[in-house]
GUSE-916223 format. One record per residue (C-alpha): z, y, x; residue in three letters; residue number from 1. Coordinates in pm, 1 decimal. Layout:
[node [Z,Y,X],ala,NUM]
...
***
This chain:
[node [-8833.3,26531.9,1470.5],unk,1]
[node [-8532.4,26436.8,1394.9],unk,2]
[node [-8346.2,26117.4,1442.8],unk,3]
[node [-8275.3,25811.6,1234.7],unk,4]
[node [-7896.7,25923.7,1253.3],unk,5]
[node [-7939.0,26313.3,1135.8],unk,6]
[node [-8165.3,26190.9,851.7],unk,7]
[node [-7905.2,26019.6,741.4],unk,8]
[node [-7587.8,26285.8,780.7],unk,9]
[node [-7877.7,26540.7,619.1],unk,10]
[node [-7912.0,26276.0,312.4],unk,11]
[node [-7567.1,26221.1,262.8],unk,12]
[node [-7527.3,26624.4,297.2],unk,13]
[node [-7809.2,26659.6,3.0],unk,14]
[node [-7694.8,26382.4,-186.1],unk,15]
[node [-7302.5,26501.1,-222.4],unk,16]
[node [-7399.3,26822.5,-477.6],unk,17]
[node [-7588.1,26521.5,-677.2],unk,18]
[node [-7271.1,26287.6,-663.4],unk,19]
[node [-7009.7,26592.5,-734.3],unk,20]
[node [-7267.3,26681.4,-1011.6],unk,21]
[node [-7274.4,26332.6,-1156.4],unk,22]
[node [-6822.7,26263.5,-1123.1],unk,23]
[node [-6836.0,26606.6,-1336.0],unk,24]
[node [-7058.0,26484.8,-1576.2],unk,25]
[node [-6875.7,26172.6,-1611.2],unk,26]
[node [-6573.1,26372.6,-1642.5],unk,27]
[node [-6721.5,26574.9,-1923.2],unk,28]
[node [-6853.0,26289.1,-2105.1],unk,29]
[node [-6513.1,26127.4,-2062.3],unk,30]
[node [-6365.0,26462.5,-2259.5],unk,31]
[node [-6632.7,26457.6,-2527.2],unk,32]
[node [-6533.5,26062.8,-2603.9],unk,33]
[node [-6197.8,26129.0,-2598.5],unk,34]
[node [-6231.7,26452.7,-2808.9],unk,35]
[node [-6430.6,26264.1,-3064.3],unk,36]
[node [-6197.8,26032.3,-3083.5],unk,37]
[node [-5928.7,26237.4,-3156.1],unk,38]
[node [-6082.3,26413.0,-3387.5],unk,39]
[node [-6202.5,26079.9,-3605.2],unk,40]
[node [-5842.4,25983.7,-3633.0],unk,41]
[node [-5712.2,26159.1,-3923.4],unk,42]
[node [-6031.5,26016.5,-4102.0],unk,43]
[node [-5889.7,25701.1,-4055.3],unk,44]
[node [-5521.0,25773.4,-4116.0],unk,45]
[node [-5298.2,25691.1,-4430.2],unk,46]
[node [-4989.5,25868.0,-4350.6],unk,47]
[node [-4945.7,26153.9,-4578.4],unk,48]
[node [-4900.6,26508.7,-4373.8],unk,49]
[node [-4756.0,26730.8,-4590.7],unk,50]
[node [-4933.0,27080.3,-4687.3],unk,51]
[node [-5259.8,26910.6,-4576.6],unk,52]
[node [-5509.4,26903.0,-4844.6],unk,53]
[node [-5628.6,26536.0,-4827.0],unk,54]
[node [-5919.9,26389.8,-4996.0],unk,55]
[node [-6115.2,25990.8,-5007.5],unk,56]
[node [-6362.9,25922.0,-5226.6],unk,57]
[node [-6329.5,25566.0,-5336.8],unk,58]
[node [-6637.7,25388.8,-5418.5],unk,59]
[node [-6648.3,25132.9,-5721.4],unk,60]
[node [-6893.7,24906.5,-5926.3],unk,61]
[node [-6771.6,24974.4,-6277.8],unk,62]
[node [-6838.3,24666.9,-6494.5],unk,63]
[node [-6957.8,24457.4,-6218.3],unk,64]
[node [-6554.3,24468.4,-6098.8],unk,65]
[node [-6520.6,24208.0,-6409.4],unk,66]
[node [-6743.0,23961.7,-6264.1],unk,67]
[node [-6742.6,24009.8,-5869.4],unk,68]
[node [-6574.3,23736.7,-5674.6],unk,69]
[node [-6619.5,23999.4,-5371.6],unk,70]
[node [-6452.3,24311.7,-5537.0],unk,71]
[node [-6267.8,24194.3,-5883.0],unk,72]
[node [-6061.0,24516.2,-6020.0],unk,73]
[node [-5716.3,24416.9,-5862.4],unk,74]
[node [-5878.0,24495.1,-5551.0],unk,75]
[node [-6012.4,24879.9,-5689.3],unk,76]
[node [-5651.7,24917.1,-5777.8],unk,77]
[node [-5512.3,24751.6,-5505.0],unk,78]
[node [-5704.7,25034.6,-5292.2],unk,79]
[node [-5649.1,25357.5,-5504.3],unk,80]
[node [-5197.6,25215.8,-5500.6],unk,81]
[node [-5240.4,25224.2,-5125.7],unk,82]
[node [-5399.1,25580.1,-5115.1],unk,83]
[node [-5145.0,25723.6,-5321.7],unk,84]
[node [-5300.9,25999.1,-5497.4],unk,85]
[node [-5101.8,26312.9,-5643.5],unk,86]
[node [-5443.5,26415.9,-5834.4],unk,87]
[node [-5725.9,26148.0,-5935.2],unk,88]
[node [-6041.8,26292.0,-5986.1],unk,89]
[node [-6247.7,26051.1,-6226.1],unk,90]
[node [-6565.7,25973.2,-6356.5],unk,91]
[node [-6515.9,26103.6,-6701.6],unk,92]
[node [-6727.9,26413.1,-6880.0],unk,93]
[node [-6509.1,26705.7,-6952.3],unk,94]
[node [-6634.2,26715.2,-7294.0],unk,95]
[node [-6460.5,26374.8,-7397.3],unk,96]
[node [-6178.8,26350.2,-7173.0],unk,97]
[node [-5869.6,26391.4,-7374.7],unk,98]
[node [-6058.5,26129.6,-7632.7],unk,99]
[node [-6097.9,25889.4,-7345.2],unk,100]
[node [-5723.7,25890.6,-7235.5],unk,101]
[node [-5614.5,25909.3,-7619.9],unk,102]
[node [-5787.8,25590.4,-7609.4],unk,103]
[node [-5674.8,25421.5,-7348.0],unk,104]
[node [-5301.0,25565.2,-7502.5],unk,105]
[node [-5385.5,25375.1,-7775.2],unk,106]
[node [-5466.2,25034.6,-7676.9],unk,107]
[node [-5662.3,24954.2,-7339.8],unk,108]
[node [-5798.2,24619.5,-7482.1],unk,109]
[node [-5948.4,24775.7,-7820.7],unk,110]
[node [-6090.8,25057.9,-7595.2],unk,111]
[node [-6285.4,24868.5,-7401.1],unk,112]
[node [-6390.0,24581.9,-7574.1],unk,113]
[node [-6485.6,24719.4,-7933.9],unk,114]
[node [-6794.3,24771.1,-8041.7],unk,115]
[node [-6915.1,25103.6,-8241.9],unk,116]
[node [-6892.6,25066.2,-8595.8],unk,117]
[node [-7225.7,25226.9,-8642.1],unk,118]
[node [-7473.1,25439.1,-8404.8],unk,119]
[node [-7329.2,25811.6,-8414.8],unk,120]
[node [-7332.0,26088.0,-8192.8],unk,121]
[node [-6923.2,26115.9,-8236.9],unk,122]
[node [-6723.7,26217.3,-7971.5],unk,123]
[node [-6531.8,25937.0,-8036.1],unk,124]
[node [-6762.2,25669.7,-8038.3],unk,125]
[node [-6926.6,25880.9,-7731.4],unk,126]
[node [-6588.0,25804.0,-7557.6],unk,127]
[node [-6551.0,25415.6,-7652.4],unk,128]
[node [-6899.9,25345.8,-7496.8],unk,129]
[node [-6786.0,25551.2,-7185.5],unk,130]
[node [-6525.4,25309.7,-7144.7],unk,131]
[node [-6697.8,24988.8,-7205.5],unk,132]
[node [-6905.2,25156.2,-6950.8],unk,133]
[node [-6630.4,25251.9,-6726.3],unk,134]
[node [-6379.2,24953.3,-6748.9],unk,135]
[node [-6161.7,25110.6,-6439.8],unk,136]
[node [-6072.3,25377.0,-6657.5],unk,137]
[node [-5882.6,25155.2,-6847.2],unk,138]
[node [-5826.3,24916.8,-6612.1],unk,139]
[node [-5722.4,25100.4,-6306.6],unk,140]
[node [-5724.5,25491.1,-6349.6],unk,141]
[node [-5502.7,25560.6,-6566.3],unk,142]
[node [-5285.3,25316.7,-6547.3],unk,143]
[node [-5225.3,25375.6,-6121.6],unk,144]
[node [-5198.6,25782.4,-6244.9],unk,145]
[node [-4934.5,25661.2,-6481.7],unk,146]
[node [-4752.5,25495.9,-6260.5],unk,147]
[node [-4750.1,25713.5,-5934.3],unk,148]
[node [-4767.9,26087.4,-6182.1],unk,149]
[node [-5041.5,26172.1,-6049.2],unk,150]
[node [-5233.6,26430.9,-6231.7],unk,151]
[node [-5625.4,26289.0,-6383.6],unk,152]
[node [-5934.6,26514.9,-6383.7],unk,153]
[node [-6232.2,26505.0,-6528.7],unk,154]
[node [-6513.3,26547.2,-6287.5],unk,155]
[node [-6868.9,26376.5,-6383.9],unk,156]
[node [-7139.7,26561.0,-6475.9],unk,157]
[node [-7284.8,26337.8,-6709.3],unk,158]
[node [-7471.9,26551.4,-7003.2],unk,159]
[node [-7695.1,26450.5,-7295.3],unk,160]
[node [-7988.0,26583.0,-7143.8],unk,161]
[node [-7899.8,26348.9,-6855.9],unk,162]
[node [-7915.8,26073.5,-7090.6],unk,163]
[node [-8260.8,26178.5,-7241.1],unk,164]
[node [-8440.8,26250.4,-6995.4],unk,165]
[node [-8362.3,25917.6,-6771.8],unk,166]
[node [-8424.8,25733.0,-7088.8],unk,167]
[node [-8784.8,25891.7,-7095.3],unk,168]
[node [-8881.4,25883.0,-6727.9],unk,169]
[node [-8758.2,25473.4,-6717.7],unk,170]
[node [-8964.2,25435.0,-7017.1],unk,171]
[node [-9287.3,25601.9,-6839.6],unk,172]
[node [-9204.4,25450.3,-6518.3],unk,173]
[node [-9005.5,25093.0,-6585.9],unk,174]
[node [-9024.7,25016.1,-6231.2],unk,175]
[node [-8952.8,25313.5,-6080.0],unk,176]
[node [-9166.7,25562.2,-5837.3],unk,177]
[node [-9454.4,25428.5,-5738.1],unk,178]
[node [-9393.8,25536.8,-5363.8],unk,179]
[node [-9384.8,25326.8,-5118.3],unk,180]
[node [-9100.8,25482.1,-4872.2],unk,181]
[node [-8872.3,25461.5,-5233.3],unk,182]
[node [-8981.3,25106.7,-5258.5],unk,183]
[node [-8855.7,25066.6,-4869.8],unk,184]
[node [-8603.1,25234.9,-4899.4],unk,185]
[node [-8488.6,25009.4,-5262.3],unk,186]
[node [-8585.7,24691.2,-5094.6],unk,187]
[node [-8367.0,24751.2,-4771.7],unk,188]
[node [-8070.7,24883.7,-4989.5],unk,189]
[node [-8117.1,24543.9,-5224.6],unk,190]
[node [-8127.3,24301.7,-4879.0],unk,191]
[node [-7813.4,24488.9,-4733.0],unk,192]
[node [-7613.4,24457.0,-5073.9],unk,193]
[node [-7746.3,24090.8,-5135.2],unk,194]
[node [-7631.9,23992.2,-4749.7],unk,195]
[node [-7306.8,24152.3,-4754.8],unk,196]
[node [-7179.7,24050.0,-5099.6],unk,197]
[node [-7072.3,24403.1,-5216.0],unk,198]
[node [-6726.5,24369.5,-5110.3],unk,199]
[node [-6494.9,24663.7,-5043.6],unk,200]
[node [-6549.6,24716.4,-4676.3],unk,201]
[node [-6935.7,24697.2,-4728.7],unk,202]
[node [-6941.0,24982.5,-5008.8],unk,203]
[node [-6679.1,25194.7,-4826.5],unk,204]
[node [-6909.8,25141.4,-4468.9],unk,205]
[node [-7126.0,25495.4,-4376.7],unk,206]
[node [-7416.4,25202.4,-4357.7],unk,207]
[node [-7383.5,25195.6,-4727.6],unk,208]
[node [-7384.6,25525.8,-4784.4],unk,209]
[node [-7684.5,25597.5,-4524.2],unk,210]
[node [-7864.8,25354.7,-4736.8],unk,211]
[node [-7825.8,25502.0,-5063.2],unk,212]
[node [-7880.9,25857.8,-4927.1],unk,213]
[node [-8219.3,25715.9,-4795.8],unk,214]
[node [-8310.6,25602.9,-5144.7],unk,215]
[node [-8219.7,25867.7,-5308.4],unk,216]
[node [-8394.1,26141.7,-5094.7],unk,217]
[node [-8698.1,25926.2,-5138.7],unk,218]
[node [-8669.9,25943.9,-5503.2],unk,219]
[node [-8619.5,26319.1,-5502.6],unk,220]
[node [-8890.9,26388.0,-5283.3],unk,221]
[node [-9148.5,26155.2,-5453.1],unk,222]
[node [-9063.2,26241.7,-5806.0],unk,223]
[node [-8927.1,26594.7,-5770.2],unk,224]
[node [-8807.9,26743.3,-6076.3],unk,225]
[node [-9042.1,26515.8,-6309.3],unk,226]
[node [-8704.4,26351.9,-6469.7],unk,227]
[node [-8565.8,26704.4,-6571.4],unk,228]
[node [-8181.1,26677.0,-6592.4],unk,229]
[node [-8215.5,26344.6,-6462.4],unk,230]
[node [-8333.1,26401.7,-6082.3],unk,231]
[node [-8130.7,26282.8,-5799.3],unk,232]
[node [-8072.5,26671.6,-5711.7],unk,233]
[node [-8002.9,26842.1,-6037.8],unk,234]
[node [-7743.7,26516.2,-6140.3],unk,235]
[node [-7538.3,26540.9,-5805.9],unk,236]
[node [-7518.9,26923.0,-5816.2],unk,237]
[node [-7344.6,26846.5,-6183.2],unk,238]
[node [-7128.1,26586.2,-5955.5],unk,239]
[node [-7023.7,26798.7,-5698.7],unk,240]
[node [-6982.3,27120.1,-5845.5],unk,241]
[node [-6702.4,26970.6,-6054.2],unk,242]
[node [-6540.9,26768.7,-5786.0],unk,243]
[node [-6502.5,27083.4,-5548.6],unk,244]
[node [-6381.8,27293.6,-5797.7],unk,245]
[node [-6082.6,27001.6,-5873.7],unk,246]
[node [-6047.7,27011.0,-5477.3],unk,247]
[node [-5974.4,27374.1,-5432.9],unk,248]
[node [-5770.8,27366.5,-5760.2],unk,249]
[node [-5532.5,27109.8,-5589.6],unk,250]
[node [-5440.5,27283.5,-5238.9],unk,251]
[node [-5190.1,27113.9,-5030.2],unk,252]
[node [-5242.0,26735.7,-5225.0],unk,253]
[node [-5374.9,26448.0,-5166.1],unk,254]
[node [-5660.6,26386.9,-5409.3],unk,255]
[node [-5868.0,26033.5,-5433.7],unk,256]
[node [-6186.1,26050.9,-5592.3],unk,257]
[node [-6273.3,25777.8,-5787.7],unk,258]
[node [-6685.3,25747.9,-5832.6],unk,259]
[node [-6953.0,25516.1,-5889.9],unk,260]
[node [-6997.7,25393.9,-5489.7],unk,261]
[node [-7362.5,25509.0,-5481.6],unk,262]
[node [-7277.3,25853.8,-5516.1],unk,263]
[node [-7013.4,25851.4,-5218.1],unk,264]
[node [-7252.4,25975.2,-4941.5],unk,265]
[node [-7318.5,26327.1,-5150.1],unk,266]
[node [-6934.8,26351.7,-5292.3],unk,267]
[node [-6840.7,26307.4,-4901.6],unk,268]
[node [-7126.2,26554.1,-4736.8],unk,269]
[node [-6978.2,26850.4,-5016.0],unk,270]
[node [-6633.9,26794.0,-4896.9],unk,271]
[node [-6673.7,26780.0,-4553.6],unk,272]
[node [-6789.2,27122.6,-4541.1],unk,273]
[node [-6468.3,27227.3,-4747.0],unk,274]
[node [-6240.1,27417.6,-4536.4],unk,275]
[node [-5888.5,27368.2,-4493.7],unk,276]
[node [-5942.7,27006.5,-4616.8],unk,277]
[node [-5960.3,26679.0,-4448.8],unk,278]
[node [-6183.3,26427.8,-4544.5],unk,279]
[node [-6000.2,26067.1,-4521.8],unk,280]
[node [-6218.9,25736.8,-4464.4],unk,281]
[node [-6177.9,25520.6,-4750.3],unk,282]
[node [-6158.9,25240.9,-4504.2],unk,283]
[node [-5801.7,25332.2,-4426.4],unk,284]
[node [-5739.5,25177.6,-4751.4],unk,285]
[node [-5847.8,24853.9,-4768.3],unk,286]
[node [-5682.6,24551.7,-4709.6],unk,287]
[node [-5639.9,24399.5,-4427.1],unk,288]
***
């Protein structure tokens, strides 16, 4: 049998493959930290690199920048200055986009604030309510693309259809899905916005866009395709297809993306899968 002293020269012997085994591993998780690192900084980067194809996707509240203390419109263009865009992709149909900026051409105030001389299905009046709508057209689009020449395109998938059919399923269903993970997932997204006060770093936080994912999955998968052009699916395949095709029409630029903040987790998961493009974190481009 052997002694108190070999057992423990034969322990030590067994354990030093075990502690060799466990510095390596260290070692290796070391790398992977560091790696992953490394590779998260150009997300968070501002510096320009040229022949890079850059692209953020800045979230925004539309009208509610008019009357948040927590995210007023100076701040929106405060954030899109700082990015300094060569190509603006914004929340505009196709269909009415040279009205819209003939519009705003014309007289930002009017554009906004007037109301339609009578209901019609103009394109026209279709493009003043888009910018009562969409005040940071006006407000903050145009105006930064003005002044930096940066090129604006079109890119929401808006349609008629859209319209009608979310008008009809809101009408059947005024408060929503009656599901109860949609209702979870609603109620959570409602605390987190009420708590943090929707300012910028809370809407450009992946916690935000996690949320909003979560509802909106829950809303797909409850409701399927019962709201026609109006599901979650069918409206941000409208979204994306037109953003990605702006992307790859604008190699070697940086492009910001300027959408409604709830639809930043599905504008972001497209374009990360882009190649040859690098997907910046709009939190780069806050203020500090």
């Amino acid at each position: 049998m052997p002694t108190d002293g070999r057992r423990d020269v034969e322990s030590s012997r067994a354990a030093a493959p075990l502690r060799a085994g466990y510095r390596l591993d260290v070692r290796r998780i070391a790398l992977v930290f560091c790696w992953l690192g490394c590779a998260a900084d150009p997300w968070m980067r501002t510096e320009r690199v040229a022949g890079e194809t850059e692209v953020v996707v800045l979230g925004n509240l539309h009208r509610r920048h008019l009357v948040e203390d927590d995210f007023p419109m100076e701040e929106l263009r405060a954030q899109l200055v700082r990015a300094r865009p060569e190509v603006i992709l914004a929340e505009i149909p196709p269909a009415i986009f040279e009205e819209v900026r003939a519009l705003v051409a014309e007289d930002t105030t009017t554009a906004v604030a007037a109301e339609p001389e009578a209901e019609s299905e103009t394109e026209s009046e279709s493009a003043r309510a888009w910018l009562r709508a969409f005040p940071e057209l006006a407000h903050v689009v145009f105006p930064v693309g003005e002044e930096l020449g940066a090129r604006v395109i079109p890119v929401s998938g808006f349609t008629a259809a859209y319209a009608r059919d979310l008008r009809a399923y809101r009408a059947q269903h005024p408060h929503g899905p009656a599901d109860r993970h949609h209702a979870c997932a609603a109620e959570h997204v409602d605390r987190r916005d009420e708590d943090e006060g929707l300012d910028p770093e809370w809407l450009a936080s992946p916690s935000y866009a996690r949320l909003h994912a979560w509802r909106e999955r829950c809303e797909q998968t409850h409701v399927g395709d019962a709201m026609g052009e109006a599901a979650p699916r069918r409206r941000d395949a409208r979204h994306v297809a037109l953003v990605v095709d702006a992307v790859r029409a604008s190699p070697g630029r940086r492009v910001v993306v300027v959408f409604d903040a709830r639809r930043r987790w599905v504008l972001e998961r497209a374009l990360r899968d882009l190649p040859d493009v690098t997907l910046l974190d709009p939190r780069a481009f806050l203020d500090d």
